[in-house]
N, C-alpha and C positions, 0 to 999 in steps of 0.2 A: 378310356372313354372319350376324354377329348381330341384326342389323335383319328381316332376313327368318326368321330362324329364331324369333324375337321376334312378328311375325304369321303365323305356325305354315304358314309356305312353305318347307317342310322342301327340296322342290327348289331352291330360288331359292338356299337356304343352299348344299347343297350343294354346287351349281355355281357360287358364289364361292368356298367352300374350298377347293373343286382349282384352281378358276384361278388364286386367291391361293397356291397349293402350286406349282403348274405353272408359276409366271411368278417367283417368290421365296422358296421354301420355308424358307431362315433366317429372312427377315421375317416370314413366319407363326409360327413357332413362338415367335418373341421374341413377337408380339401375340398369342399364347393367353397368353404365361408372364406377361404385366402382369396378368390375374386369371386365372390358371392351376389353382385348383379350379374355379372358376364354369366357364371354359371347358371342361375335360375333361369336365366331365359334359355341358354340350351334347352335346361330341361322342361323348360313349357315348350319348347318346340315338338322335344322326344313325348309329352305327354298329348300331345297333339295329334303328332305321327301315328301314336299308337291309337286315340281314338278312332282317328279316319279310319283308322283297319278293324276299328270293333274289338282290337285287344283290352279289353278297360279292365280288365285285373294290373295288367304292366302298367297302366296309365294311371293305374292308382295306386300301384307302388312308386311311382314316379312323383306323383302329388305326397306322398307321405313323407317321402324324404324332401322335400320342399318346405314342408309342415315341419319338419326335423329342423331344417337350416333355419330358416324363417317364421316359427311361433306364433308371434304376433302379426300374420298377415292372414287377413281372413278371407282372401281371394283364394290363398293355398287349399287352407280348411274346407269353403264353397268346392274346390276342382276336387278335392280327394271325398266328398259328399256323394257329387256328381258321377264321375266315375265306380264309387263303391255301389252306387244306385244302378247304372248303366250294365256295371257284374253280375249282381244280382238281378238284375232281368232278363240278361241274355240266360243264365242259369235257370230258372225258372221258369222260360219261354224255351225251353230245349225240350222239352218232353220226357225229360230222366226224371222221374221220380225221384232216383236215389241221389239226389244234389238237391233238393228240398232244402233239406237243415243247413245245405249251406248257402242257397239264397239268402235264406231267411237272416243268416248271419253277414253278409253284404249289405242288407236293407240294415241291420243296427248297428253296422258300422260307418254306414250312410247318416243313420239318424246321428249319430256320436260327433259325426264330419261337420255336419251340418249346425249342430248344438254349439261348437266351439264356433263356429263362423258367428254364430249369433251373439255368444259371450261378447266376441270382438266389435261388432256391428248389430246391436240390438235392434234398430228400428228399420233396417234394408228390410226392401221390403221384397226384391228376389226371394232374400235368403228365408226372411220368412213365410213367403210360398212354398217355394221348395222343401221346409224343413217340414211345411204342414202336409205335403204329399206325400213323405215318406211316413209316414202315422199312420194316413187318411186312406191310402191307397197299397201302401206295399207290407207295411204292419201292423195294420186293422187293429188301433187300439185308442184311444183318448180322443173320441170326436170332440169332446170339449174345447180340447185343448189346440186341436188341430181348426176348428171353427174359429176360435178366437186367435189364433195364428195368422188365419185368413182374412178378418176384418181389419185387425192390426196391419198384414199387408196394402188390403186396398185401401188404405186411410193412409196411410202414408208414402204410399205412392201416389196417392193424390195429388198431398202436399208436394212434394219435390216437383212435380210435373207441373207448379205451379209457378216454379222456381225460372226466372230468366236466364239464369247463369248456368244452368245446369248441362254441363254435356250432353253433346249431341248423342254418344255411343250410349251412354247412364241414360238419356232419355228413352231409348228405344227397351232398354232394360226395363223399366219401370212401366212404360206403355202395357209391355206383356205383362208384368207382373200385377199391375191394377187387372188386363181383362181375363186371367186366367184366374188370380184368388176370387173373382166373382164368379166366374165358372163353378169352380171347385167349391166356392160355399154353395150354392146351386146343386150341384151332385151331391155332396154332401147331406143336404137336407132330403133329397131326395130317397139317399140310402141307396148312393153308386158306389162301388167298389174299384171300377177300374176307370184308370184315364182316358 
């Protein structure tokens, strides 16, 4: 993986990482963890790469074995949400009927992605937008919960945007996150379905 990813064969990389995931996955993750910053950022590059191309099944098995190395990082947990979210739409925006069940199982392993991020980082208030879209919008089920998801977001993106010290990049994060959870509570009441 590293050899090829090294002369910018970003495929060649790729399909050693799943084979090496798909034939031994605690062996992998012990060999990202012997240089385990150098490595994760490869593969936020490789999880990257494969966005831009719309491959977000790889790009979320890319996030998972991140999730594998790294646990306790709920930036991981947020990408492998995102991307399981991004599967599941493209799935269900295809017009095959018969990939239904498996959207729908992208969107709960979205929501699952998303839940862990939250464990880690209760009061982000991205992650609790996001974790409320996937309820609200892609598994139509706990407006309750997904409504107070959403106030809990704009309320605390408030605060932080209140914050001097706050990064420049986390501010632009938050910016969206306060005008879109007032959106989505907005739709929501409504009794909007889609984004």
């Amino acid at each position: 993986m590293l050899s090829r990813y090294h002369q910018r064969d970003f495929e060649g990389s790729i399909a050693a990482l799943r084979r090496h995931f798909d034939l031994d996955p605690a062996d992998l993750v012990a060999s990202i963890g012997e240089s385990q910053e150098t490595n994760l950022r490869i593969l936020d590059f490789l999880a990257g790469w494969l966005s831009d191309k719309d491959r977000f099944e790889e790009a979320a098995i890319v996030s998972e074995i991140q999730t594998s190395v790294e646990p306790g990082s709920s930036r991981f947990w947020n990408n492998l949400g995102l991307f399981r979210r991004d599967a599941g739409e493209a799935l269900r925006d295809s017009g095959r009927p018969e990939v239904a069940e498996e959207a729908r199982a992208d969107f709960e392993r979205s929501w699952k992605a998303y839940t862990k991020a939250l464990e880690l980082e209760p009061d982000n208030p991205a992650f609790l937008n996001d974790a409320a879209v996937i309820l609200h919008y892609y598994l139509d089920r706990e407006p309750e919960r997904a409504k107070a998801m959403y106030e809990k977001a704009a309320e605390r993106a408030a605060v932080e945007l209140e914050r001097k010290d706050l990064a420049p990049d986390l501010r632009e994060i938050y910016k969206t996150a306060l005008r879109d959870s007032k959106q989505n509570l907005e739709k929501l009441a409504r009794g909007d379905k889609r984004q």
